[in-house]
VEXMINU-930555 format. One record per residue: residue in three letters; x, y, z of N, C-alpha, C, O in turn; residue number from 0. Coordinates in steps of 0.05 Angstrom, whole numbers. Example, Ala and Ser with C-alpha at 12.3 -4.5 7.8 and 13.67 -1.06 7.14 Angstrom:
<sites>
SITE rest   n.px   n.py   n.pz  ca.px  ca.py  ca.pz   c.px   c.py   c.pz   o.px   o.py   o.pz  nr
SITE  ala    264   -114    156    246    -90    156    264    -66    156    285    -66    169   0
SITE  ser    257    -45    142    273    -21    143    258      1    157    268     23    161   1
</sites>
This chain:
<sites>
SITE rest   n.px   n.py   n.pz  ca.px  ca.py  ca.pz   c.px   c.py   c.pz   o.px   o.py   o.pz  nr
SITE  unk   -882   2108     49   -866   2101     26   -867   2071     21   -872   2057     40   0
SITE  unk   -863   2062      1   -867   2035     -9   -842   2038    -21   -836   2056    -37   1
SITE  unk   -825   2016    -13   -791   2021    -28   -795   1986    -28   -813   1973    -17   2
SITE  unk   -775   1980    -41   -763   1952    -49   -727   1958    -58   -713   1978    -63   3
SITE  unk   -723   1931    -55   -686   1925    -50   -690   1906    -71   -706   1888    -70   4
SITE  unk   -672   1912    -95   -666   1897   -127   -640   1895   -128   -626   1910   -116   5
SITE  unk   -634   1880   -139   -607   1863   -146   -593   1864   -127   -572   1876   -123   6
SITE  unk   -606   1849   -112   -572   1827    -84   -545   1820   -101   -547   1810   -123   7
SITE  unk   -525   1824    -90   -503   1830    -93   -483   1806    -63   -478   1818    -42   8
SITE  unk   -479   1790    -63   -460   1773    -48   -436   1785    -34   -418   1794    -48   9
SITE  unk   -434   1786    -12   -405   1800     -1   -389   1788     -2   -367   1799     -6  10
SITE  unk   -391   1762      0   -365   1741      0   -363   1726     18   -351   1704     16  11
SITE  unk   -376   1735     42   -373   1726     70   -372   1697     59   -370   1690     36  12
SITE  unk   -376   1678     90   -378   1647     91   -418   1640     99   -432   1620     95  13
SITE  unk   -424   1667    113   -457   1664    123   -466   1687     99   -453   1704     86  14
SITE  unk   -492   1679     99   -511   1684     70   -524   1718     82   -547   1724     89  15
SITE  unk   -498   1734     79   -505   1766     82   -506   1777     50   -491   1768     32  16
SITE  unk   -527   1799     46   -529   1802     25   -532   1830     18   -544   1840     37  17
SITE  unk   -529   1846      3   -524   1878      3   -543   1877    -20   -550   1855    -30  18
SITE  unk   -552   1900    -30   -574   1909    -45   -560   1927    -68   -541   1938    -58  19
SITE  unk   -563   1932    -92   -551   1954   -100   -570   1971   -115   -560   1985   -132  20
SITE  unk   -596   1971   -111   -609   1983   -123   -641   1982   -103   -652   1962    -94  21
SITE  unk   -649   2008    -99   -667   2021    -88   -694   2031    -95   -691   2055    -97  22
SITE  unk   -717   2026    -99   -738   2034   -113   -759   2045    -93   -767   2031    -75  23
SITE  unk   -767   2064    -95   -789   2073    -79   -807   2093   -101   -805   2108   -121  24
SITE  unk   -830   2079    -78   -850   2094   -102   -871   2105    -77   -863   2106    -54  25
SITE  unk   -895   2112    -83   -925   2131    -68   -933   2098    -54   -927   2077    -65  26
SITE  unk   -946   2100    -33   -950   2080    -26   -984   2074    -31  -1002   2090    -37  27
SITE  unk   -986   2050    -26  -1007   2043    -41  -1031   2029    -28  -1031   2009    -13  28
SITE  unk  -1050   2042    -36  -1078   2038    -21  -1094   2009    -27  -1118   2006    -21  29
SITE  unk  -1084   1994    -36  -1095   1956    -44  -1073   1939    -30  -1049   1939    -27  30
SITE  unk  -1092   1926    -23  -1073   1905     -2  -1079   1879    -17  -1102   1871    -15  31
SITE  unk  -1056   1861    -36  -1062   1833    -51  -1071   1816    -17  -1059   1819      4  32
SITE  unk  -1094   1799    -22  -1097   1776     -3  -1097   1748    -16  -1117   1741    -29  33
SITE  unk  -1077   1734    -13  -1067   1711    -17  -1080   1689     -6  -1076   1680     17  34
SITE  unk  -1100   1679    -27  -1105   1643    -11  -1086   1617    -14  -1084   1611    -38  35
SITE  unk  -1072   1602      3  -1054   1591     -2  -1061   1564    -15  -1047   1552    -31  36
SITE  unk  -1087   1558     -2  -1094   1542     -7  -1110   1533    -40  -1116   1512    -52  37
SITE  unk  -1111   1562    -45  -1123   1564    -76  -1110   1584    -83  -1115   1606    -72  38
SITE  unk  -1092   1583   -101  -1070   1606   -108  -1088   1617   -127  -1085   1641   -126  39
SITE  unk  -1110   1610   -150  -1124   1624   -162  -1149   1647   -157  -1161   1665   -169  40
SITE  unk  -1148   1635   -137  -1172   1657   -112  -1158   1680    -97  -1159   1683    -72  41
SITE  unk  -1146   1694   -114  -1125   1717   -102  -1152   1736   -104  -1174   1732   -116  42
SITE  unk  -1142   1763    -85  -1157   1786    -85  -1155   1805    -75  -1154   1800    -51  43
SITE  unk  -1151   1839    -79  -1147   1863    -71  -1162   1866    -58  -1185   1859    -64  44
SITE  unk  -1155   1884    -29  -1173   1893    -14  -1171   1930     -1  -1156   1936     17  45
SITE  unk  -1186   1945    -13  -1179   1978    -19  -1177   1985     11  -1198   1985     24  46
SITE  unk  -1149   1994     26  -1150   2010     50  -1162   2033     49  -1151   2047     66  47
SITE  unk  -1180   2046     38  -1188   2070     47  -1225   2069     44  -1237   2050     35  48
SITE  unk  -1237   2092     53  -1260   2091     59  -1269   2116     31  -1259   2139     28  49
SITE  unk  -1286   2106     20  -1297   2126      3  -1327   2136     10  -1338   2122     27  50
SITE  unk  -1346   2161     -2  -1366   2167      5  -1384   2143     16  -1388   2139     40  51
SITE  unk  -1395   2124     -9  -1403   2108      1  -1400   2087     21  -1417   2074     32  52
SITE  unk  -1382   2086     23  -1377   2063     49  -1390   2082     71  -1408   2074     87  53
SITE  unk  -1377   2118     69  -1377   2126    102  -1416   2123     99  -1429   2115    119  54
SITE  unk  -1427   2129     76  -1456   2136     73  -1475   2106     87  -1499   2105     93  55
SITE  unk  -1463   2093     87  -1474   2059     94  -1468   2058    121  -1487   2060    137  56
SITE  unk  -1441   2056    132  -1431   2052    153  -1452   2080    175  -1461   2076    197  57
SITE  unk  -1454   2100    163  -1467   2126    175  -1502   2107    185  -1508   2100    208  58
SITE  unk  -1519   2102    158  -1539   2090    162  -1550   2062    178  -1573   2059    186  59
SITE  unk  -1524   2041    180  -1525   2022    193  -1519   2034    225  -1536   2026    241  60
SITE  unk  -1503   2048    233  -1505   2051    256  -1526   2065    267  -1534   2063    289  61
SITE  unk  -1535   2082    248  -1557   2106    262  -1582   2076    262  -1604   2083    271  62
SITE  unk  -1582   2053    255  -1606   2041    247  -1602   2024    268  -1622   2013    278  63
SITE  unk  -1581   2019    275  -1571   2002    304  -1572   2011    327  -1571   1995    345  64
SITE  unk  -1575   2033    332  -1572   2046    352  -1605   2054    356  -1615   2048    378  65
SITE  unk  -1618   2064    339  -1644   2062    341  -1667   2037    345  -1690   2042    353  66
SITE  unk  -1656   2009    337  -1663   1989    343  -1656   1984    368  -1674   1979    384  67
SITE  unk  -1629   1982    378  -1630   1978    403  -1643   2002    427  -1648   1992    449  68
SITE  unk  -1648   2024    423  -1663   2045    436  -1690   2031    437  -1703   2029    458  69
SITE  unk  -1696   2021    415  -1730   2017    421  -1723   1986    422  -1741   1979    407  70
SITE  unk  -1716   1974    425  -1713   1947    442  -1717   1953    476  -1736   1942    487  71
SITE  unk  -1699   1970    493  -1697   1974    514  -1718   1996    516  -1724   1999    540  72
SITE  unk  -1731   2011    501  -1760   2027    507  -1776   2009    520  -1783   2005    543  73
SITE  unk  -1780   1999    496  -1798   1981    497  -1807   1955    527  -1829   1951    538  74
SITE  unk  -1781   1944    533  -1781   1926    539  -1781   1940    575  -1785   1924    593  75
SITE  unk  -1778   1958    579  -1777   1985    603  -1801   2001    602  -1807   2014    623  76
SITE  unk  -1816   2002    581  -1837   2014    590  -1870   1998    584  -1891   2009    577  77
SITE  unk  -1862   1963    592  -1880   1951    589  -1878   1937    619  -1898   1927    630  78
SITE  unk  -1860   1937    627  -1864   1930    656  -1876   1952    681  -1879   1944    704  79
</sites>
């Protein structure tokens, strides 16, 4: 859930306690804002989830890693 706390409301106290009177929740949400502080105009979303293509890439880079390093150590084991 993705909720937020709107309109603070003052109790009165003497220390800075603060009550909420309004509640908002909504579906929670798959983009994460990334904040450069240093360049506030270089802001940018970054999508939490994995779609076909990512798994279809991430699938090919490893099967291509794993086979490079297989024939790295073939190789390098059956020349001695």
């Amino acid at each position: 859930m993705n909720c937020q706390f709107l309109e603070p409301v003052n109790l009165g106290s003497t220390t800075e306690s603060w009550a909420f009177s309004k509640l908002e929740c909504g579906l929670p949400t798959t983009t994460e804002l990334i904040v450069n502080p240093d360049y506030p105009e270089r802001n940018f979303f970054i999508d939490k989830t994995f779609n076909y293509g990512d798994i279809a890439v991430l699938w090919f880079l490893t099967l291509f890693s794993v086979g490079l390093i297989a024939s790295l150590i073939f190789n390098y084991f059956w020349k001695k």
